[in-house]
C-alpha positions as CSV (number, residue, x, y, z in Angstrom):
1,X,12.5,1.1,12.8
2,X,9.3,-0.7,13.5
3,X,7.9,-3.7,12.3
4,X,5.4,-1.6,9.7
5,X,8.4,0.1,8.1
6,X,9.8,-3.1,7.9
7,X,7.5,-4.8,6.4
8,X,6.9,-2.0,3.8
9,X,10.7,-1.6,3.2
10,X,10.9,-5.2,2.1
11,X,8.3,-5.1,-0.1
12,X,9.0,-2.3,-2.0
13,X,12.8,-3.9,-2.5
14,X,11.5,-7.4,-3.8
15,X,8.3,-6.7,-5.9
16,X,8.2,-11.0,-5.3
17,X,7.1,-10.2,-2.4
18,X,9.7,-13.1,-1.2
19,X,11.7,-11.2,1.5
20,X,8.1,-9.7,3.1
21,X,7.0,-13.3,3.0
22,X,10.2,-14.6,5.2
23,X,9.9,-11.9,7.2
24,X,6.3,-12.4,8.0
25,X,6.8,-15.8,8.9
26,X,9.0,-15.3,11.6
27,X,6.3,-12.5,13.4
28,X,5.8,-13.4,17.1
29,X,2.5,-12.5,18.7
30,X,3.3,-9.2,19.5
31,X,3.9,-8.3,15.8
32,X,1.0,-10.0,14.9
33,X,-0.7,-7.7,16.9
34,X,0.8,-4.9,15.9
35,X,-0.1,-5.4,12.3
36,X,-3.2,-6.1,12.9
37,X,-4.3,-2.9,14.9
38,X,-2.2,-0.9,12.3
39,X,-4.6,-2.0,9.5
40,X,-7.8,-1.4,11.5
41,X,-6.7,2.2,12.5
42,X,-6.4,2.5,8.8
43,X,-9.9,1.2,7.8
44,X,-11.4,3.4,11.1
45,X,-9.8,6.8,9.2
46,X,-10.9,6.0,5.9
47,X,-14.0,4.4,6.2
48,X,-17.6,4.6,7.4
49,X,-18.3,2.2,10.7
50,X,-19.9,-0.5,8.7
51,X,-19.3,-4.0,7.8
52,X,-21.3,-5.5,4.4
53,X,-22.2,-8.7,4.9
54,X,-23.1,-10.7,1.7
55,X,-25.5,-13.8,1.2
56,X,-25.8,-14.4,-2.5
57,X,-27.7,-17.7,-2.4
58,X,-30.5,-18.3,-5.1
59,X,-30.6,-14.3,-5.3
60,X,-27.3,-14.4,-7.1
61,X,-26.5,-17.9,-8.1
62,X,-23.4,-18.9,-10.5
63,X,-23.8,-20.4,-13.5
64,X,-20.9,-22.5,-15.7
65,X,-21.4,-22.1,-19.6
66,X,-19.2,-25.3,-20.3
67,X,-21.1,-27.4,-17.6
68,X,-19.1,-29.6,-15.6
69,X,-16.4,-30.0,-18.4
70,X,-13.0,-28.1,-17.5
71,X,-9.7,-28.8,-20.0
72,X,-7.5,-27.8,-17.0
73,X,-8.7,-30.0,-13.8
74,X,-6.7,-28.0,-11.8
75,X,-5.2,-29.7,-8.4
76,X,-7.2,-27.7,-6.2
77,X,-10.6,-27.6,-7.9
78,X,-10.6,-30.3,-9.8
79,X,-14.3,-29.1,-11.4
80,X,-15.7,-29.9,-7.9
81,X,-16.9,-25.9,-7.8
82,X,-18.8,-26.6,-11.5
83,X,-20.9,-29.5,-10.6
84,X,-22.3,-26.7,-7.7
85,X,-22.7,-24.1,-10.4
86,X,-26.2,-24.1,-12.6
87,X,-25.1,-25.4,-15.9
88,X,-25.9,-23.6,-18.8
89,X,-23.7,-24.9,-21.6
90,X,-25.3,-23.5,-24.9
91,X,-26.3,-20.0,-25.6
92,X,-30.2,-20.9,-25.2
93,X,-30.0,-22.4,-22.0
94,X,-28.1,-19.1,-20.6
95,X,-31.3,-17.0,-21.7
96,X,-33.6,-19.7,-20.4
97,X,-31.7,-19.9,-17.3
98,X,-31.5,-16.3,-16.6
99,X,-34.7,-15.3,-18.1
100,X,-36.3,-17.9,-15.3
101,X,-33.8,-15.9,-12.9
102,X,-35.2,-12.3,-13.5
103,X,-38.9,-13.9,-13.2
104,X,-37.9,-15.1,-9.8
105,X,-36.6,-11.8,-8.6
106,X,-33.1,-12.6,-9.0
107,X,-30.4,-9.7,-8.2
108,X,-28.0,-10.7,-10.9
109,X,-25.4,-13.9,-11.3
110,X,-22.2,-15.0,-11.8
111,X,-21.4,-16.4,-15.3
112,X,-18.5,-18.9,-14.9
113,X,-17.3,-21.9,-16.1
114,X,-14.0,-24.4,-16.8
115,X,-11.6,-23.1,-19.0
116,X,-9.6,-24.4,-21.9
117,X,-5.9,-25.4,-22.5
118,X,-5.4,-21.3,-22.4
119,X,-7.4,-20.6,-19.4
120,X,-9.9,-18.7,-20.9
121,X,-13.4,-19.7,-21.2
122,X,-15.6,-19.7,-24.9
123,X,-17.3,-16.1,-24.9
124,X,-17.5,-16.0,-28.3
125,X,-20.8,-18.0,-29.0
126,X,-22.3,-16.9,-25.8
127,X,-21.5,-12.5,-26.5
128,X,-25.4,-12.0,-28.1
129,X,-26.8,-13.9,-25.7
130,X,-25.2,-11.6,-22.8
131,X,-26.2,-8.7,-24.6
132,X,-30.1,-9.7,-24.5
133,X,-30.0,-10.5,-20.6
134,X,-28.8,-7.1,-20.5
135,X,-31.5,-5.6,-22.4
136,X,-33.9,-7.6,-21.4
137,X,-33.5,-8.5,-18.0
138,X,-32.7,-6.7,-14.9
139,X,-30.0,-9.1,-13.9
140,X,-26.9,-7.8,-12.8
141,X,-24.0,-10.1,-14.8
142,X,-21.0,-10.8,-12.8
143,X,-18.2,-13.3,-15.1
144,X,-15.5,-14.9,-13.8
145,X,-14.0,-14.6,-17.3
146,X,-10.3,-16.1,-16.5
147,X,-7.6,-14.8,-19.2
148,X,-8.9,-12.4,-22.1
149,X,-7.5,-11.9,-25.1
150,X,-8.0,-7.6,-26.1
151,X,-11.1,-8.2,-28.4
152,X,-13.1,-10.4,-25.8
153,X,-12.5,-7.6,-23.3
154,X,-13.9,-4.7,-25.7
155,X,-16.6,-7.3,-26.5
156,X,-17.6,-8.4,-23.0
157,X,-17.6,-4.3,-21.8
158,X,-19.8,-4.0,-25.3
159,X,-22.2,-6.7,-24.5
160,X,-22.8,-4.8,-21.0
161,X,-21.1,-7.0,-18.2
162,X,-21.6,-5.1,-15.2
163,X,-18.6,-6.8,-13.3
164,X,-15.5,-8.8,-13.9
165,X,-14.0,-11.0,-11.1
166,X,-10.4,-12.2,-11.9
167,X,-8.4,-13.9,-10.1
168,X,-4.7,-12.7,-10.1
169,X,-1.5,-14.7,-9.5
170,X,1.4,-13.4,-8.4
171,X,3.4,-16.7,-8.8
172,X,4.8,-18.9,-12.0
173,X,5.3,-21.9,-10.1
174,X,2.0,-22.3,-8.7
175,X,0.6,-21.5,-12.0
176,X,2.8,-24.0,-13.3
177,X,2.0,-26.6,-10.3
178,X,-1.7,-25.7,-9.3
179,X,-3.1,-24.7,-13.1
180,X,-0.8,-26.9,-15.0
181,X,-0.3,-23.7,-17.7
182,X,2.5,-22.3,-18.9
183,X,1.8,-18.7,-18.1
184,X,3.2,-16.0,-15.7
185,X,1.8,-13.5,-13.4
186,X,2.6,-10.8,-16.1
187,X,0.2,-12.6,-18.8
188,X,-2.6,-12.4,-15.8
189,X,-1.5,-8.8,-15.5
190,X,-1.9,-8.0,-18.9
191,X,-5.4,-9.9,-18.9
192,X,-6.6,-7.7,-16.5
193,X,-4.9,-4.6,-18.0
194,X,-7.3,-5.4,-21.4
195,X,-10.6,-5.4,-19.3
196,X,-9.4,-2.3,-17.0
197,X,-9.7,-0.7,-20.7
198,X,-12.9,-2.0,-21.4
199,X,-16.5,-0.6,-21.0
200,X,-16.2,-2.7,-17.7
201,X,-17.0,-0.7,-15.5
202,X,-16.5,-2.9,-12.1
203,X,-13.1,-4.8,-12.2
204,X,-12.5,-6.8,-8.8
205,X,-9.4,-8.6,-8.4
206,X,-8.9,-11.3,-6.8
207,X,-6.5,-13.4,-4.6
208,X,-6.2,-16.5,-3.4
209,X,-4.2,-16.8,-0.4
210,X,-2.0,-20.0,0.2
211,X,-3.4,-21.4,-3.6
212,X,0.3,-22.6,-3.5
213,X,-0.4,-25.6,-1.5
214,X,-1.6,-23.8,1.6
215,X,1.7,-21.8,1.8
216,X,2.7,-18.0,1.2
217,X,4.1,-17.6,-2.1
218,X,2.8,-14.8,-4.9
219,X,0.1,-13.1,-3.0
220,X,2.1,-9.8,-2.0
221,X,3.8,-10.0,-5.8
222,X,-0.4,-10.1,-6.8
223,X,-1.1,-7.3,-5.0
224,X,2.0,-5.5,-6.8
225,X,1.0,-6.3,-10.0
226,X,-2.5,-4.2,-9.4
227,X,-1.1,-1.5,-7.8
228,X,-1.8,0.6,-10.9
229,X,-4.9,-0.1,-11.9
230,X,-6.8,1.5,-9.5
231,X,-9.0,-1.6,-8.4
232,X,-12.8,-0.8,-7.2
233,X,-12.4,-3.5,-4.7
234,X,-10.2,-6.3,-4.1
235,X,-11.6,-9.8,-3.0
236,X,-9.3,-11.8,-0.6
237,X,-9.9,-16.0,-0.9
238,X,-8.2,-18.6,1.2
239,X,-7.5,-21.7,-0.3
240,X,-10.2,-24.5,0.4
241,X,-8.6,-28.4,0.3
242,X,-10.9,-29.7,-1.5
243,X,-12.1,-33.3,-1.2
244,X,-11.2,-35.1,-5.0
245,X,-8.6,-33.1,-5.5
246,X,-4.9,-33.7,-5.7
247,X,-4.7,-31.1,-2.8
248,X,-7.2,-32.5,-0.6
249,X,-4.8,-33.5,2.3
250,X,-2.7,-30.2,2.3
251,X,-3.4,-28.1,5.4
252,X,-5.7,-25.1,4.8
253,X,-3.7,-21.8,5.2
254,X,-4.1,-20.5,8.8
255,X,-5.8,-18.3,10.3
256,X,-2.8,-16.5,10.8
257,X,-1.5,-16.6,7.4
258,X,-4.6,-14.8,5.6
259,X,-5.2,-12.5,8.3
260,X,-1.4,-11.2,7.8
261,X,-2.1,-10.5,4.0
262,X,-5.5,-9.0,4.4
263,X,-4.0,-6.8,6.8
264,X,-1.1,-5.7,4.2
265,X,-3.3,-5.0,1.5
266,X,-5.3,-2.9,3.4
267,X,-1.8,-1.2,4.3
268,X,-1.6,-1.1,0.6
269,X,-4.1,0.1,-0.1
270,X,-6.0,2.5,2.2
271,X,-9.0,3.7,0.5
272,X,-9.7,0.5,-1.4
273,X,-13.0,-1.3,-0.1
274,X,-11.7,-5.1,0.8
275,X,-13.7,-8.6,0.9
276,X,-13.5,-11.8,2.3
277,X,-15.2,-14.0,-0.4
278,X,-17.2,-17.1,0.0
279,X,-14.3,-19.4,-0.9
280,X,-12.4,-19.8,2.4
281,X,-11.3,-22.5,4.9
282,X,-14.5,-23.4,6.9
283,X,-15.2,-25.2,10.1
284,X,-13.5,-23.6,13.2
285,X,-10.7,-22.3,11.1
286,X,-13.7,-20.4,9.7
287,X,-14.3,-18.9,13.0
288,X,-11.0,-17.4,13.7
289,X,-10.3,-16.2,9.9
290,X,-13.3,-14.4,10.1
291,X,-12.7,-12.7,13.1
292,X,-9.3,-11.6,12.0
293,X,-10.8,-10.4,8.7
294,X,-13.0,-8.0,10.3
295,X,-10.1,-6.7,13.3
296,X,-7.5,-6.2,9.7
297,X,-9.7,-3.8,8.3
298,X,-11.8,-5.5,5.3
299,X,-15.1,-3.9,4.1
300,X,-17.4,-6.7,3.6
301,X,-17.4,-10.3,4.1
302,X,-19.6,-12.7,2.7
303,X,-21.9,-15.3,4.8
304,X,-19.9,-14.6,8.1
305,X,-19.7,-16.3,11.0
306,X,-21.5,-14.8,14.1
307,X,-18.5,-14.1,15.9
308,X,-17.2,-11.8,13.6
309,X,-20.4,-10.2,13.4
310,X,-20.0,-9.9,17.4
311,X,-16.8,-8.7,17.6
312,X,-17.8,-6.2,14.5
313,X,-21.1,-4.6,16.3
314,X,-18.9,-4.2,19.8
315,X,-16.5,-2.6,17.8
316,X,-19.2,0.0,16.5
317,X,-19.4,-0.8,13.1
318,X,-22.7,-1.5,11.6
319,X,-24.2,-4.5,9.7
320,X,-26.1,-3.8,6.6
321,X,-26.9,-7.1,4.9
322,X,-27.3,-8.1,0.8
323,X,-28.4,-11.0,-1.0
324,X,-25.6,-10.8,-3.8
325,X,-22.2,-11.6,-4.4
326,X,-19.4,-9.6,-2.3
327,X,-18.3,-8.0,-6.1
328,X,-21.4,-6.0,-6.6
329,X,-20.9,-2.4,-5.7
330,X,-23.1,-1.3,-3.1
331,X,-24.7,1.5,-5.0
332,X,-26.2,-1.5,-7.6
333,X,-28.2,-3.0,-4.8
Protein backbone atom coordinates (compact mmCIF):
# COMPACT_ATOMS: atom_id res chain seq x y z
CA UNK A 1 0.00 0.00 0.00
CA UNK A 2 1.49 3.29 -0.65
CA UNK A 3 1.96 6.19 1.32
CA UNK A 4 -1.22 8.09 -0.48
CA UNK A 5 -3.52 5.21 0.49
CA UNK A 6 -2.22 5.49 3.73
CA UNK A 7 -2.68 8.63 4.37
CA UNK A 8 -6.24 8.64 3.01
CA UNK A 9 -7.11 5.35 4.91
CA UNK A 10 -6.26 7.03 8.19
CA UNK A 11 -8.21 9.92 7.66
CA UNK A 12 -11.17 8.53 6.68
CA UNK A 13 -10.92 6.10 10.08
CA UNK A 14 -10.41 9.12 12.53
CA UNK A 15 -12.47 12.16 11.21
CA UNK A 16 -9.85 14.04 14.12
CA UNK A 17 -7.72 13.75 11.81
CA UNK A 18 -5.32 12.53 14.80
CA UNK A 19 -3.90 9.22 13.34
CA UNK A 20 -3.10 11.21 9.73
CA UNK A 21 -1.48 13.77 11.82
CA UNK A 22 1.03 11.07 13.61
CA UNK A 23 1.46 9.51 10.62
CA UNK A 24 2.48 12.61 8.87
CA UNK A 25 4.91 13.53 11.29
CA UNK A 26 7.01 10.56 10.92
CA UNK A 27 7.22 11.19 6.74
CA UNK A 28 10.88 10.99 5.61
CA UNK A 29 11.96 13.02 2.57
CA UNK A 30 11.04 10.65 0.17
CA UNK A 31 7.33 10.76 1.31
CA UNK A 32 7.47 14.17 1.44
CA UNK A 33 8.12 14.02 -1.98
CA UNK A 34 5.91 11.81 -2.85
CA UNK A 35 2.95 13.79 -1.53
CA UNK A 36 3.97 16.59 -2.87
CA UNK A 37 4.18 15.51 -6.63
CA UNK A 38 0.88 13.55 -6.04
CA UNK A 39 -1.01 16.84 -5.24
CA UNK A 40 0.52 18.75 -8.20
CA UNK A 41 -0.36 15.92 -10.72
CA UNK A 42 -3.77 16.60 -9.38
CA UNK A 43 -3.89 20.37 -9.77
CA UNK A 44 -2.08 19.76 -13.60
CA UNK A 45 -5.40 17.41 -14.47
CA UNK A 46 -7.91 19.66 -13.14
CA UNK A 47 -6.76 22.89 -13.73
CA UNK A 48 -5.71 25.55 -16.19
CA UNK A 49 -1.66 26.33 -16.07
CA UNK A 50 -2.12 29.44 -14.11
CA UNK A 51 -1.16 30.77 -10.79
CA UNK A 52 -3.40 34.03 -9.36
CA UNK A 53 -1.34 36.07 -7.64
CA UNK A 54 -3.17 38.67 -5.28
CA UNK A 55 -2.05 42.19 -3.97
CA UNK A 56 -4.95 43.71 -2.17
CA UNK A 57 -3.18 46.82 -0.75
CA UNK A 58 -5.16 50.18 -0.68
CA UNK A 59 -7.36 48.53 -3.68
CA UNK A 60 -8.94 46.20 -1.16
CA UNK A 61 -8.12 47.42 2.31
CA UNK A 62 -9.76 45.85 5.62
CA UNK A 63 -11.67 47.63 7.75
CA UNK A 64 -12.67 46.79 11.73
CA UNK A 65 -16.23 48.04 12.71
CA UNK A 66 -15.30 47.83 16.58
CA UNK A 67 -11.91 49.63 16.05
CA UNK A 68 -9.16 48.37 18.02
CA UNK A 69 -11.51 47.00 20.84
CA UNK A 70 -11.72 43.00 20.79
CA UNK A 71 -13.64 41.17 24.12
CA UNK A 72 -11.51 38.04 23.30
CA UNK A 73 -7.59 39.19 23.01
CA UNK A 74 -6.89 36.02 21.76
CA UNK A 75 -3.18 34.58 22.43
CA UNK A 76 -2.16 34.84 19.01
CA UNK A 77 -3.56 38.17 17.82
CA UNK A 78 -3.97 39.89 20.60
CA UNK A 79 -5.85 42.89 18.44
CA UNK A 80 -2.35 43.50 16.93
CA UNK A 81 -4.18 42.70 13.26
CA UNK A 82 -7.03 45.66 14.26
CA UNK A 83 -4.78 48.47 14.94
CA UNK A 84 -3.54 47.67 10.95
CA UNK A 85 -7.22 47.59 9.91
CA UNK A 86 -9.10 51.12 8.93
CA UNK A 87 -11.27 51.66 11.82
CA UNK A 88 -14.64 52.38 11.23
CA UNK A 89 -16.57 51.86 14.51
CA UNK A 90 -20.06 53.46 13.94
CA UNK A 91 -22.36 52.87 11.04
CA UNK A 92 -21.56 56.53 9.53
CA UNK A 93 -18.05 56.17 9.47
CA UNK A 94 -18.40 52.66 7.41
CA UNK A 95 -20.34 54.81 4.64
CA UNK A 96 -17.87 57.59 4.91
CA UNK A 97 -15.10 55.23 4.79
CA UNK A 98 -16.20 53.32 1.95
CA UNK A 99 -17.95 55.95 0.15
CA UNK A 100 -14.18 57.73 0.10
CA UNK A 101 -13.08 54.01 -1.07
CA UNK A 102 -15.37 53.78 -4.24
CA UNK A 103 -14.23 57.55 -5.12
CA UNK A 104 -10.68 56.32 -5.02
CA UNK A 105 -11.28 53.45 -7.31
CA UNK A 106 -11.28 50.90 -4.74
CA UNK A 107 -12.12 47.14 -5.84
CA UNK A 108 -14.06 46.27 -2.71
CA UNK A 109 -12.92 45.60 1.17
CA UNK A 110 -12.86 43.47 3.84
CA UNK A 111 -15.25 44.32 6.70
CA UNK A 112 -13.75 42.89 10.01
CA UNK A 113 -13.41 43.51 13.36
CA UNK A 114 -12.90 41.99 17.24
CA UNK A 115 -15.51 39.96 18.42
CA UNK A 116 -17.42 39.71 21.59
CA UNK A 117 -17.55 37.11 24.54
CA UNK A 118 -19.45 34.81 21.64
CA UNK A 119 -17.16 35.42 18.88
CA UNK A 120 -19.32 37.09 16.81
CA UNK A 121 -19.03 40.64 15.78
CA UNK A 122 -22.17 43.46 16.11
CA UNK A 123 -23.84 43.32 12.58
CA UNK A 124 -26.87 44.37 13.69
CA UNK A 125 -26.46 48.28 13.80
CA UNK A 126 -24.20 48.15 10.89
CA UNK A 127 -26.96 45.74 8.25
CA UNK A 128 -28.49 49.21 6.53
CA UNK A 129 -25.47 50.65 6.23
CA UNK A 130 -24.06 47.52 4.20
CA UNK A 131 -27.00 47.54 2.24
CA UNK A 132 -26.33 51.24 0.92
CA UNK A 133 -22.56 50.48 0.02
CA UNK A 134 -24.18 47.86 -2.00
CA UNK A 135 -26.49 50.09 -3.81
CA UNK A 136 -24.63 52.72 -3.92
CA UNK A 137 -21.22 51.89 -4.41
CA UNK A 138 -19.42 49.50 -6.60
CA UNK A 139 -17.36 48.02 -3.78
CA UNK A 140 -17.13 44.53 -3.56
CA UNK A 141 -17.83 43.57 0.45
CA UNK A 142 -15.82 40.81 1.79
CA UNK A 143 -16.65 40.17 5.98
CA UNK A 144 -14.84 38.23 8.10
CA UNK A 145 -18.04 37.80 10.04
CA UNK A 146 -16.67 35.04 12.81
CA UNK A 147 -19.77 32.94 14.30
CA UNK A 148 -23.46 33.75 13.04
CA UNK A 149 -26.31 33.17 14.55
CA UNK A 150 -29.28 31.93 11.52
CA UNK A 151 -30.89 35.48 11.29
CA UNK A 152 -27.48 37.46 10.82
CA UNK A 153 -26.71 35.02 8.03
CA UNK A 154 -30.20 35.60 6.12
CA UNK A 155 -29.57 39.21 6.96
CA UNK A 156 -25.97 39.62 5.89
CA UNK A 157 -26.92 37.45 2.33
CA UNK A 158 -30.09 40.16 2.29
CA UNK A 159 -28.01 43.22 2.82
CA UNK A 160 -25.83 41.94 -0.39
CA UNK A 161 -22.43 40.66 1.02
CA UNK A 162 -20.70 39.43 -1.89
CA UNK A 163 -18.21 37.09 0.22
CA UNK A 164 -17.90 35.52 3.61
CA UNK A 165 -14.38 34.49 4.82
CA UNK A 166 -14.62 32.11 7.96
CA UNK A 167 -12.23 30.69 9.57
CA UNK A 168 -12.91 27.01 10.64
CA UNK A 169 -11.52 25.03 13.55
CA UNK A 170 -11.22 21.68 13.68
CA UNK A 171 -10.04 21.55 17.35
CA UNK A 172 -11.77 22.19 20.98
CA UNK A 173 -8.62 22.65 22.72
CA UNK A 174 -7.17 25.22 20.73
CA UNK A 175 -10.47 26.94 20.74
CA UNK A 176 -10.40 26.60 24.26
CA UNK A 177 -6.43 27.64 24.60
CA UNK A 178 -5.96 30.08 21.66
CA UNK A 179 -9.75 31.84 21.70
CA UNK A 180 -10.40 31.41 25.24
CA UNK A 181 -14.26 30.24 24.22
CA UNK A 182 -16.14 27.60 25.12
CA UNK A 183 -17.14 26.34 21.78
CA UNK A 184 -16.40 23.33 19.46
CA UNK A 185 -15.59 22.74 15.93
CA UNK A 186 -19.25 21.56 15.42
CA UNK A 187 -20.69 25.21 16.56
CA UNK A 188 -18.11 26.69 13.75
CA UNK A 189 -19.59 24.05 11.56
CA UNK A 190 -22.94 24.94 12.06
CA UNK A 191 -21.96 28.77 11.72
CA UNK A 192 -20.85 28.20 8.43
CA UNK A 193 -23.77 25.76 7.61
CA UNK A 194 -26.20 29.05 8.36
CA UNK A 195 -24.35 31.26 5.73
CA UNK A 196 -23.88 28.25 3.16
CA UNK A 197 -27.86 28.80 3.23
CA UNK A 198 -27.78 32.35 2.83
CA UNK A 199 -28.02 34.67 -0.22
CA UNK A 200 -24.12 34.48 0.17
CA UNK A 201 -23.18 33.66 -2.66
CA UNK A 202 -19.14 33.27 -2.09
CA UNK A 203 -18.41 31.21 1.10
CA UNK A 204 -14.50 30.67 1.58
CA UNK A 205 -13.33 28.75 4.36
CA UNK A 206 -10.67 29.08 6.01
CA UNK A 207 -7.74 27.44 7.96
CA UNK A 208 -5.18 28.20 9.92
CA UNK A 209 -2.46 25.83 9.96
CA UNK A 210 -0.37 25.20 13.34
CA UNK A 211 -3.07 28.01 15.18
CA UNK A 212 -2.42 25.42 17.94
CA UNK A 213 0.76 26.83 19.10
CA UNK A 214 2.68 26.23 15.83
CA UNK A 215 1.81 22.44 15.98
CA UNK A 216 -0.66 20.06 13.86
CA UNK A 217 -3.75 19.54 15.68
CA UNK A 218 -7.54 20.12 13.97
CA UNK A 219 -6.68 21.21 10.54
CA UNK A 220 -7.39 17.76 8.63
CA UNK A 221 -10.64 17.48 11.27
CA UNK A 222 -11.37 21.32 9.51
CA UNK A 223 -11.15 20.14 6.32
CA UNK A 224 -13.71 17.22 7.35
CA UNK A 225 -16.07 19.31 8.76
CA UNK A 226 -16.50 21.21 5.07
CA UNK A 227 -16.47 18.35 3.15
CA UNK A 228 -20.18 18.87 2.43
CA UNK A 229 -20.66 22.08 1.76
CA UNK A 230 -19.22 22.28 -1.43
CA UNK A 231 -16.78 25.29 -0.69
CA UNK A 232 -15.93 27.83 -3.73
CA UNK A 233 -12.47 27.99 -2.54
CA UNK A 234 -10.68 27.30 0.52
CA UNK A 235 -7.95 29.70 1.92
CA UNK A 236 -4.96 27.98 3.69
CA UNK A 237 -3.09 30.49 6.63
CA UNK A 238 -0.07 29.57 8.60
CA UNK A 239 0.13 30.79 11.97
CA UNK A 240 2.15 34.12 12.33
CA UNK A 241 3.87 34.60 16.13
CA UNK A 242 3.01 37.54 16.61
CA UNK A 243 5.10 40.17 18.60
CA UNK A 244 2.62 41.19 22.00
CA UNK A 245 1.13 38.26 22.04
CA UNK A 246 1.12 35.37 24.51
CA UNK A 247 2.41 33.27 21.44
CA UNK A 248 5.09 35.49 20.34
CA UNK A 249 8.02 33.08 21.21
CA UNK A 250 6.39 29.83 19.74
CA UNK A 251 8.11 28.59 16.61
CA UNK A 252 6.16 29.37 13.36
CA UNK A 253 4.82 26.06 11.75
CA UNK A 254 7.33 24.84 9.13
CA UNK A 255 7.66 24.93 6.00
CA UNK A 256 7.15 21.47 5.95
CA UNK A 257 4.21 21.26 8.08
CA UNK A 258 1.82 23.67 5.89
CA UNK A 259 3.07 22.43 2.77
CA UNK A 260 1.86 18.67 3.95
CA UNK A 261 -1.73 20.03 4.61
CA UNK A 262 -2.06 22.11 1.57
CA UNK A 263 -1.02 19.20 -0.35
CA UNK A 264 -3.88 16.99 1.45
CA UNK A 265 -6.58 19.26 0.84
CA UNK A 266 -5.87 19.50 -2.50
CA UNK A 267 -5.96 15.51 -2.37
CA UNK A 268 -9.29 16.28 -0.78
CA UNK A 269 -10.38 18.14 -2.76
CA UNK A 270 -9.53 18.00 -6.43
CA UNK A 271 -11.58 20.46 -8.25
CA UNK A 272 -11.62 23.02 -5.41
CA UNK A 273 -9.50 26.28 -6.38
CA UNK A 274 -6.88 26.65 -3.19
CA UNK A 275 -5.11 29.90 -1.60
CA UNK A 276 -2.29 30.77 0.35
CA UNK A 277 -3.57 33.93 2.14
CA UNK A 278 -1.66 36.95 3.32
CA UNK A 279 -1.40 35.79 6.92
CA UNK A 280 1.64 33.34 6.84
CA UNK A 281 5.14 32.99 8.46
CA UNK A 282 7.33 35.59 6.65
CA UNK A 283 11.05 36.10 6.29
CA UNK A 284 12.92 33.05 4.78
CA UNK A 285 10.39 30.68 6.11
CA UNK A 286 8.38 32.81 3.67
CA UNK A 287 10.49 31.75 0.94
CA UNK A 288 10.30 28.07 1.21
CA UNK A 289 6.42 27.92 2.24
CA UNK A 290 5.78 29.62 -0.82
CA UNK A 291 7.55 27.52 -2.95
CA UNK A 292 5.99 24.50 -1.59
CA UNK A 293 2.48 26.13 -1.93
CA UNK A 294 2.84 26.42 -5.52
CA UNK A 295 4.72 22.63 -6.23
CA UNK A 296 1.31 21.12 -3.71
CA UNK A 297 -1.06 22.33 -6.18
CA UNK A 298 -2.85 25.70 -4.77
CA UNK A 299 -4.50 28.11 -7.19
CA UNK A 300 -3.63 31.44 -6.09
CA UNK A 301 -1.40 32.90 -3.58
CA UNK A 302 -1.33 36.26 -2.36
CA UNK A 303 1.78 38.80 -2.41
CA UNK A 304 4.31 35.91 -3.27
CA UNK A 305 7.61 35.69 -3.11
CA UNK A 306 9.62 35.74 -6.39
CA UNK A 307 10.84 32.36 -6.08
CA UNK A 308 7.67 30.87 -6.21
CA UNK A 309 6.81 32.92 -8.99
CA UNK A 310 10.10 31.32 -10.59
CA UNK A 311 9.62 28.01 -9.97
CA UNK A 312 5.73 28.61 -11.06
CA UNK A 313 6.59 30.21 -14.78
CA UNK A 314 9.46 27.23 -15.27
CA UNK A 315 6.78 24.98 -14.42
CA UNK A 316 4.50 26.47 -17.32
CA UNK A 317 1.88 27.96 -15.41
CA UNK A 318 1.06 31.49 -16.01
CA UNK A 319 0.84 34.64 -13.70
CA UNK A 320 -2.19 36.76 -14.00
CA UNK A 321 -2.00 39.42 -11.25
CA UNK A 322 -5.06 41.31 -9.04
CA UNK A 323 -5.30 44.00 -6.76
CA UNK A 324 -7.87 42.34 -4.29
CA UNK A 325 -8.07 39.87 -1.69
CA UNK A 326 -7.30 36.09 -2.58
CA UNK A 327 -11.37 35.40 -1.69
CA UNK A 328 -12.78 37.31 -4.55
CA UNK A 329 -13.75 35.07 -7.42
CA UNK A 330 -11.89 35.76 -10.43
CA UNK A 331 -14.91 36.37 -12.58
CA UNK A 332 -15.68 39.68 -10.00
CA UNK A 333 -12.45 41.28 -11.07
Amino acid sequence: MDIITQLLQKIEEDSSGRKAIQFLENFNEEMFSKLISTAWEIRQKNFPPILDCFYPGKKFPAISITGTQCALQCNHCNKHYLSLMLSAETPEKLWETCKKLDAEGSIGCLISGGYDEHAMLPFTAFLPTIKKIKENTNLILNVHTGLVSEDIAQLLGEAGVDIVSFDIVGDKQTIQEVYGLDKTPEDYLKSLKFLVHSKIPYIVPHICIGLNKGVLSGELHALNLIKDINPNLIVLLGLIPTVDTPMQGIPPPSPHQIAKIIAITRILFPKTPLSLGCMRPGKRLRTQIDLYAVQAGINRIEIPTQKALQWATQRGLHIHKYNSCCAVPIERL
